[in-house]
mmCIF file as gemmi writes it, N, C-alpha and C atoms, coordinates in Angstrom:
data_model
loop_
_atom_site.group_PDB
_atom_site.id
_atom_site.type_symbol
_atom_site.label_atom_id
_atom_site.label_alt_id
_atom_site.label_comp_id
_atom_site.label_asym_id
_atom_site.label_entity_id
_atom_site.label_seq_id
_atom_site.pdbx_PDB_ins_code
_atom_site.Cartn_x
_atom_site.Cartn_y
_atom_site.Cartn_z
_atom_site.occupancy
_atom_site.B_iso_or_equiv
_atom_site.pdbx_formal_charge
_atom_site.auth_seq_id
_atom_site.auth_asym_id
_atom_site.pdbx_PDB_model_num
ATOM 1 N N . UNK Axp A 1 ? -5.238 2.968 -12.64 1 0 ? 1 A 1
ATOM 2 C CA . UNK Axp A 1 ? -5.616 3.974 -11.675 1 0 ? 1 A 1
ATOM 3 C C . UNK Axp A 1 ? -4.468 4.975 -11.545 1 0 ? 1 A 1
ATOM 4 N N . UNK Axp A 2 ? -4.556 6.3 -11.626 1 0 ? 2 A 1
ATOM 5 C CA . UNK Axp A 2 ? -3.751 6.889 -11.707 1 0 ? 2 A 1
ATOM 6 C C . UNK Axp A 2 ? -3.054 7.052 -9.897 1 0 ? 2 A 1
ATOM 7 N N . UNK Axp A 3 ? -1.536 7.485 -10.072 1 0 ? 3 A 1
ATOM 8 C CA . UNK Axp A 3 ? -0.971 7.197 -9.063 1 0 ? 3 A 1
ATOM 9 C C . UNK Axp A 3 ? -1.301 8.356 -7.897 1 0 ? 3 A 1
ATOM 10 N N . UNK Axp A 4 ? -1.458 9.095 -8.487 1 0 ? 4 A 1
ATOM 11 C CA . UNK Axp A 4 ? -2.004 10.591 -7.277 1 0 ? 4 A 1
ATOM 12 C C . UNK Axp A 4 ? -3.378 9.839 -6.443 1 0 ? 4 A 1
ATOM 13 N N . UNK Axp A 5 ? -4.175 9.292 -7.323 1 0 ? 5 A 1
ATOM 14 C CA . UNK Axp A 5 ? -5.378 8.817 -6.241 1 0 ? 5 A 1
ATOM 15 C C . UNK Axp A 5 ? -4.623 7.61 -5.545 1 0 ? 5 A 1
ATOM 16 N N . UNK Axp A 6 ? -4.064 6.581 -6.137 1 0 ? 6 A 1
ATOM 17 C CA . UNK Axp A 6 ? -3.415 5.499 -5.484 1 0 ? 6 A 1
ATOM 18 C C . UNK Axp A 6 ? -2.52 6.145 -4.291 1 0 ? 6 A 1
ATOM 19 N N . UNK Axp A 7 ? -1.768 6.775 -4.086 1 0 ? 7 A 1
ATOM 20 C CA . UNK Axp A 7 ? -0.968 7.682 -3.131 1 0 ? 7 A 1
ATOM 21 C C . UNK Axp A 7 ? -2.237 8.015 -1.942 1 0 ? 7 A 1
ATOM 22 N N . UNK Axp A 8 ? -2.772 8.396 -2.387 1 0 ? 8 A 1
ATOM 23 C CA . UNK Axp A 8 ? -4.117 9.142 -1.41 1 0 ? 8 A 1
ATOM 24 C C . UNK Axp A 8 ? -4.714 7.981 -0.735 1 0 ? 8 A 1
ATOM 25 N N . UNK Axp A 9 ? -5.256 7.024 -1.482 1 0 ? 9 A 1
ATOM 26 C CA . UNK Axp A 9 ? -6.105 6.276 -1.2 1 0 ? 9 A 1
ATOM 27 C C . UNK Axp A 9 ? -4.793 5.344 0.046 1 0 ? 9 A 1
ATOM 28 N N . UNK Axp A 10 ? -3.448 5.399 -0.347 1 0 ? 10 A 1
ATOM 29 C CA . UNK Axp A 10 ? -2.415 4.606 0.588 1 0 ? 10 A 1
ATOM 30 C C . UNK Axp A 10 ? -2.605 4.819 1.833 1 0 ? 10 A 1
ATOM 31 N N . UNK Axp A 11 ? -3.053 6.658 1.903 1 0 ? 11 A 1
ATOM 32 C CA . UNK Axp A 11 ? -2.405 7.245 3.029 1 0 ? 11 A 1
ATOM 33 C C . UNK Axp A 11 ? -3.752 7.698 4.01 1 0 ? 11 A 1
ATOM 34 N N . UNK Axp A 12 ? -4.852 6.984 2.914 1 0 ? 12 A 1
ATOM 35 C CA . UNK Axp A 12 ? -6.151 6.992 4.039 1 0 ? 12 A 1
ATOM 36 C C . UNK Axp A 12 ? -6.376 5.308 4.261 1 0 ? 12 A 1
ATOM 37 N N . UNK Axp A 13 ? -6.542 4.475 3.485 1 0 ? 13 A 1
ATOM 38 C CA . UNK Axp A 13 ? -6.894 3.082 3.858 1 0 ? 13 A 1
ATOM 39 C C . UNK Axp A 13 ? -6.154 2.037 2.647 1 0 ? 13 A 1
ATOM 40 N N . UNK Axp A 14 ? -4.68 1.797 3.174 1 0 ? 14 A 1
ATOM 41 C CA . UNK Axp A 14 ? -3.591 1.304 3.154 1 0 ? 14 A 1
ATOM 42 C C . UNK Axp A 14 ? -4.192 -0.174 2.384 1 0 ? 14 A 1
ATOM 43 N N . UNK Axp A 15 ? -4.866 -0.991 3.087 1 0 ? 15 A 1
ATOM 44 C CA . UNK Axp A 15 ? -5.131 -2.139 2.484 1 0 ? 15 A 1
ATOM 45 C C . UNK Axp A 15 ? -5.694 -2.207 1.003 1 0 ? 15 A 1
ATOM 46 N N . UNK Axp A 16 ? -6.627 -1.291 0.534 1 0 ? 16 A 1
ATOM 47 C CA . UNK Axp A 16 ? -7.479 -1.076 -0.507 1 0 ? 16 A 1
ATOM 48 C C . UNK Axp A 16 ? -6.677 -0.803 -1.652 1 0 ? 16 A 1
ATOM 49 N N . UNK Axp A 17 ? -5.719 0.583 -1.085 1 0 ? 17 A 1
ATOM 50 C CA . UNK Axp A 17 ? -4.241 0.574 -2.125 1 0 ? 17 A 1
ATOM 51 C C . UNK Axp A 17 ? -3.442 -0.363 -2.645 1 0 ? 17 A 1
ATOM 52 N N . UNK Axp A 18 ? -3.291 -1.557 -1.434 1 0 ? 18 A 1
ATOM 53 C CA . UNK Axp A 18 ? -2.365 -2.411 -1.956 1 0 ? 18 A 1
ATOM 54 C C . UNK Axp A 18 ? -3.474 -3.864 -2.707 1 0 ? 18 A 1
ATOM 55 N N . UNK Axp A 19 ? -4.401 -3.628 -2.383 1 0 ? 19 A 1
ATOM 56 C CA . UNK Axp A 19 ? -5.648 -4.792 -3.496 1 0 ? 19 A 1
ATOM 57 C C . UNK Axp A 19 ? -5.013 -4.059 -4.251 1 0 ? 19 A 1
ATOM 58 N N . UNK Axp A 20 ? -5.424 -2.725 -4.733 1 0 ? 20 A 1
ATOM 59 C CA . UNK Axp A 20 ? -5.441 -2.11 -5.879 1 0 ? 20 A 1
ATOM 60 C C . UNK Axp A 20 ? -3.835 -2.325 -6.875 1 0 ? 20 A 1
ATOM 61 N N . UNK Axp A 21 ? -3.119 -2.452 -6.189 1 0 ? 21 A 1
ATOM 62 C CA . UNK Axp A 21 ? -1.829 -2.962 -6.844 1 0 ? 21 A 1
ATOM 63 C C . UNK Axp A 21 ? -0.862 -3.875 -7.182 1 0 ? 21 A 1
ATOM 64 N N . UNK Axp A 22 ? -1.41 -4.588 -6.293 1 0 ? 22 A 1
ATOM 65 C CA . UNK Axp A 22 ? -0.925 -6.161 -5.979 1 0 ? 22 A 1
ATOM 66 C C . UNK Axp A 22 ? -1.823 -6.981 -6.374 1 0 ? 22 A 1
ATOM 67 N N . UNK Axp A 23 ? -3.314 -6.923 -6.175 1 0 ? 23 A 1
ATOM 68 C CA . UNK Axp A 23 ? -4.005 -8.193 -5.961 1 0 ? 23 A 1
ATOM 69 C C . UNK Axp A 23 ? -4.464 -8.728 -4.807 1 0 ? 23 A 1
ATOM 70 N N . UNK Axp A 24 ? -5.234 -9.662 -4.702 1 0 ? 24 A 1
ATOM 71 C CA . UNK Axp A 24 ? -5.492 -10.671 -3.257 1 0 ? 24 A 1
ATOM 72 C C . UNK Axp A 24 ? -4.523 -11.855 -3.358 1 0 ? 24 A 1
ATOM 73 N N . UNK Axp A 25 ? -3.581 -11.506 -2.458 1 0 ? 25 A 1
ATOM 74 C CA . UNK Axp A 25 ? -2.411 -12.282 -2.002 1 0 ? 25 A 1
ATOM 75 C C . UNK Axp A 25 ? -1.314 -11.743 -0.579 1 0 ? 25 A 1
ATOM 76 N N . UNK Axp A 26 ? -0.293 -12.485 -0.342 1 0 ? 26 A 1
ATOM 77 C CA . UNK Axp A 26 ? 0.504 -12.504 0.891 1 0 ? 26 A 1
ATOM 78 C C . UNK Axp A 26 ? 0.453 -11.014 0.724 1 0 ? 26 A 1
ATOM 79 N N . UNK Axp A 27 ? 0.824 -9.998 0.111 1 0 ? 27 A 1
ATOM 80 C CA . UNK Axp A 27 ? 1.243 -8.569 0.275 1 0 ? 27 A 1
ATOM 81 C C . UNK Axp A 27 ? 0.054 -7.6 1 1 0 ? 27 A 1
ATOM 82 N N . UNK Axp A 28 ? -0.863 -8.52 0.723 1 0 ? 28 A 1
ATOM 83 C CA . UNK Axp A 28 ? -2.629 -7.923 1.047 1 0 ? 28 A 1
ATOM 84 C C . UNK Axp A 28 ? -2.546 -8.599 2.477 1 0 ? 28 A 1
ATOM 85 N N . UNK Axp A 29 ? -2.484 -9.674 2.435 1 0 ? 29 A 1
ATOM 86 C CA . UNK Axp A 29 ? -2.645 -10.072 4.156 1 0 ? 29 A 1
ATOM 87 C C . UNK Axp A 29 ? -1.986 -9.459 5.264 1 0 ? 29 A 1
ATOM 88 N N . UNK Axp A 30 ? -0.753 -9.339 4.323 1 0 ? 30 A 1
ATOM 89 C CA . UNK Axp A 30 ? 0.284 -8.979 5.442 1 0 ? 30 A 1
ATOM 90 C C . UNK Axp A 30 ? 0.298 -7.07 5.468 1 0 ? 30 A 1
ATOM 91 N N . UNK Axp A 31 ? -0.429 -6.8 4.281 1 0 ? 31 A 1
ATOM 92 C CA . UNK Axp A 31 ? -0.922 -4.786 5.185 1 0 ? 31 A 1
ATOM 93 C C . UNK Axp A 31 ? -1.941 -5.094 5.972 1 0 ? 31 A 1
ATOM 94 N N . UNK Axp A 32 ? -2.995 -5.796 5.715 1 0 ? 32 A 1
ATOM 95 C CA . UNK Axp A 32 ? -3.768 -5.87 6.661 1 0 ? 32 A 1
ATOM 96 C C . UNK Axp A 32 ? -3.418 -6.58 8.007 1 0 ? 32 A 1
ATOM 97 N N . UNK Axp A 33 ? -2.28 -6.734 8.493 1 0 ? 33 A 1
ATOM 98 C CA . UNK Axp A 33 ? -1.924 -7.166 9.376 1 0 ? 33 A 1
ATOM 99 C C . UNK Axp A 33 ? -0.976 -6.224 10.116 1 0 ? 33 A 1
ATOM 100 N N . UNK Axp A 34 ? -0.333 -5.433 9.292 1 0 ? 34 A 1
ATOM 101 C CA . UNK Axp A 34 ? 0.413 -4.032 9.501 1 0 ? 34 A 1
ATOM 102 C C . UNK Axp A 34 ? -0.575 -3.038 10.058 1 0 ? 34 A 1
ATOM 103 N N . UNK Axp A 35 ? -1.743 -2.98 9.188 1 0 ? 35 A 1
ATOM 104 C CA . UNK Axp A 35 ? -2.251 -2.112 9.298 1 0 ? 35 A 1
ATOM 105 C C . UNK Axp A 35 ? -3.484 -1.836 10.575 1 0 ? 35 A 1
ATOM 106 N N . UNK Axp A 36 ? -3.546 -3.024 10.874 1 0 ? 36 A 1
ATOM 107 C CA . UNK Axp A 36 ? -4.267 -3.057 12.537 1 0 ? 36 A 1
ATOM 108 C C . UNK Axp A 36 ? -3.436 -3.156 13.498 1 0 ? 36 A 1
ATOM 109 N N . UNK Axp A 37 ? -2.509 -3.841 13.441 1 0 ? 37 A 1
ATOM 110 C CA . UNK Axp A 37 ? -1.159 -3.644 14.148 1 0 ? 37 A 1
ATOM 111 C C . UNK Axp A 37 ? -0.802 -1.504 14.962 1 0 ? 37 A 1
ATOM 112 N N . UNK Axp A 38 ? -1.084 -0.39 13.606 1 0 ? 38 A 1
ATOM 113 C CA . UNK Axp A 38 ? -1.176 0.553 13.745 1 0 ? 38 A 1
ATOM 114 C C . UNK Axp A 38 ? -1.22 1.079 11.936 1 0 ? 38 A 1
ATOM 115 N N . UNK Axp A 39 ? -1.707 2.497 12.015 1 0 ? 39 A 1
ATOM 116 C CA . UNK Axp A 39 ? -1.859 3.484 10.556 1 0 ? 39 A 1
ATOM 117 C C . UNK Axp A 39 ? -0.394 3.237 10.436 1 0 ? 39 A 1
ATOM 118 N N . UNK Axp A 40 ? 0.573 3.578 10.867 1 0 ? 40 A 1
ATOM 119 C CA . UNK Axp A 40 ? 1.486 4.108 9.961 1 0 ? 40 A 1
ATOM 120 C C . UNK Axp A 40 ? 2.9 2.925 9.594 1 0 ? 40 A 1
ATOM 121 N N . UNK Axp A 41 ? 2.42 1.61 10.326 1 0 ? 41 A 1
ATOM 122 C CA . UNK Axp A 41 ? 3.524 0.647 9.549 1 0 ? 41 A 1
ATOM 123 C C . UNK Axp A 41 ? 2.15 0.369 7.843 1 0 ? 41 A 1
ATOM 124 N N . UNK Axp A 42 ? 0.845 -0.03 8.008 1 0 ? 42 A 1
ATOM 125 C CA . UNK Axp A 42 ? 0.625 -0.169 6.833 1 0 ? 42 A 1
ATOM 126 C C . UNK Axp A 42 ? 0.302 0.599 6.107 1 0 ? 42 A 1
ATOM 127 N N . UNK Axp A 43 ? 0.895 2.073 6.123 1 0 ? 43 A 1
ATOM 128 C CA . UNK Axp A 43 ? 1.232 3.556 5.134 1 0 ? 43 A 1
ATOM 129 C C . UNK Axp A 43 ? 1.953 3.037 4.618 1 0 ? 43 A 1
ATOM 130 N N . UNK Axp A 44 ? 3.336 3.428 5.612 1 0 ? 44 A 1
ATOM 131 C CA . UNK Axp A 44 ? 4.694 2.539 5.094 1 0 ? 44 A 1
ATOM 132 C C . UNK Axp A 44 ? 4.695 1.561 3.852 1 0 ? 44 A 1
ATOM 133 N N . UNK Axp A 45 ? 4.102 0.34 4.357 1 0 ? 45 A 1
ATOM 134 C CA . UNK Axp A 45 ? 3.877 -0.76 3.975 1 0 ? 45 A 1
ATOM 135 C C . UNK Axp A 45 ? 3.371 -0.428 2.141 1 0 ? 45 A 1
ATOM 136 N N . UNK Axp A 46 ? 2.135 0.187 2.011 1 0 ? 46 A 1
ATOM 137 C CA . UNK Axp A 46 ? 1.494 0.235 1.108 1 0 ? 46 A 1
ATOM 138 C C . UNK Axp A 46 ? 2.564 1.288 0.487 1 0 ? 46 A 1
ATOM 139 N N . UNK Axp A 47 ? 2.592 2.156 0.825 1 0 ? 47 A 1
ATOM 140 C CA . UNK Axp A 47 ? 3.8 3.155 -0.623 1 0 ? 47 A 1
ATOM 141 C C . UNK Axp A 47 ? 5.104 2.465 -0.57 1 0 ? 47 A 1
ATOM 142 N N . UNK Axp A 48 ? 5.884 1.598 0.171 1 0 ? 48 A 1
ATOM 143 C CA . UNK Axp A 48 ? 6.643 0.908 -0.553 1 0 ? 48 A 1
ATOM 144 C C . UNK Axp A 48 ? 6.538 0.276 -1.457 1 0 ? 48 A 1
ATOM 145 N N . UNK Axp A 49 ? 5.032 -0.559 -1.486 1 0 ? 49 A 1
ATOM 146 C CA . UNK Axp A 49 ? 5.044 -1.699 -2.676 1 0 ? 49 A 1
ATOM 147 C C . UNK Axp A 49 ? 4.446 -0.785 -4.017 1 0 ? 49 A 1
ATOM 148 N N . UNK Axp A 50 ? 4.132 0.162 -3.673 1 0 ? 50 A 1
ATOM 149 C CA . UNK Axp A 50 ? 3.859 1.356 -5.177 1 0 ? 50 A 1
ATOM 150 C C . UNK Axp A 50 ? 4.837 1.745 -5.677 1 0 ? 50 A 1
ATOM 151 N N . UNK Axp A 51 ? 5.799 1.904 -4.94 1 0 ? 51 A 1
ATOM 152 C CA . UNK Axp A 51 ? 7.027 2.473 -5.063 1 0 ? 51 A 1
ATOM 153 C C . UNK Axp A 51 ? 8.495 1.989 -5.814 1 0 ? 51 A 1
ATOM 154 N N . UNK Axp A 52 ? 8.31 0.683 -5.655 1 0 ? 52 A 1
ATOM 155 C CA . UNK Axp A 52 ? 9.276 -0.525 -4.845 1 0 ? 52 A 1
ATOM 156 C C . UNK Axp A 52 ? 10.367 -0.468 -6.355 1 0 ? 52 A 1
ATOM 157 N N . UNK Axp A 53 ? 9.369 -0.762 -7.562 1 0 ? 53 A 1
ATOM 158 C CA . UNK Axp A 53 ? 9.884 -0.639 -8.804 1 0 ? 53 A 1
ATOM 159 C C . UNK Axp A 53 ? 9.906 0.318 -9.471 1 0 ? 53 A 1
ATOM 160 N N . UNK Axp A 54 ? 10.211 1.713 -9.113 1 0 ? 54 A 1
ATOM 161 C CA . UNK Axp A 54 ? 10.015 2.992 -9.633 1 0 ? 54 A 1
ATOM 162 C C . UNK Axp A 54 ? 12.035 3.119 -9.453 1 0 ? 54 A 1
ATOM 163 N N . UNK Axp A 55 ? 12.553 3.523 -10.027 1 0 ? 55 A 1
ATOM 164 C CA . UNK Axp A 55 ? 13.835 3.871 -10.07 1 0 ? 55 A 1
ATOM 165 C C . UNK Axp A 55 ? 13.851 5.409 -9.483 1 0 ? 55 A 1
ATOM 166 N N . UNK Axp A 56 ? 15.461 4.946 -8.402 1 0 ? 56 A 1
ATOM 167 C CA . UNK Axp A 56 ? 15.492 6.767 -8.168 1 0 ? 56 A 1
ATOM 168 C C . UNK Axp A 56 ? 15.801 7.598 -8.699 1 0 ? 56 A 1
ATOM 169 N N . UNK Axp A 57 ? 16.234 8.057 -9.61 1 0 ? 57 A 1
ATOM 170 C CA . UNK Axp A 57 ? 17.096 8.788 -10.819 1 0 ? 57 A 1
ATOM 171 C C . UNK Axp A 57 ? 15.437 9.777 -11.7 1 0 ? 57 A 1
C-alpha cells in the first residue's frame, strides 16, 4: 500500500493504518486503546509505527 494513502488513512482512522502495517497483534490493541482513549494519542501512535524504521538522514 503505498505510503501517502497509509499516512491519510493514519490521520483519519488510526487503527485500520496500523492492521494495515503491523497486523492483528499487541500494536493493534494497544491503538485501539489509544485511540478511544482520544484522536490524537492514536495519530501519534499509528505514524510512529510507519515511521519507526525509516532513517532520518
Amino acid at each position: 500500500m503505498s505510503s501517502l494513502i497509509r499516512i491519510l488513512l493514519a490521520i483519519v482512522f488510526p487503527p485500520i493504518a496500523v492492521l494495515v502495517t503491523t497486523g492483528f497483534g499487541i500494536q493493534f490493541l494497544l491503538n485501539i486503546v489509544l485511540w478511544i482513549l482520544g484522536w490524537l494519542p492514536g495519530t501519534v501512535h499509528a505514524l510512529w509505527l510507519m515511521n519507526r524504521d525509516r532513517p532520518l538522514v
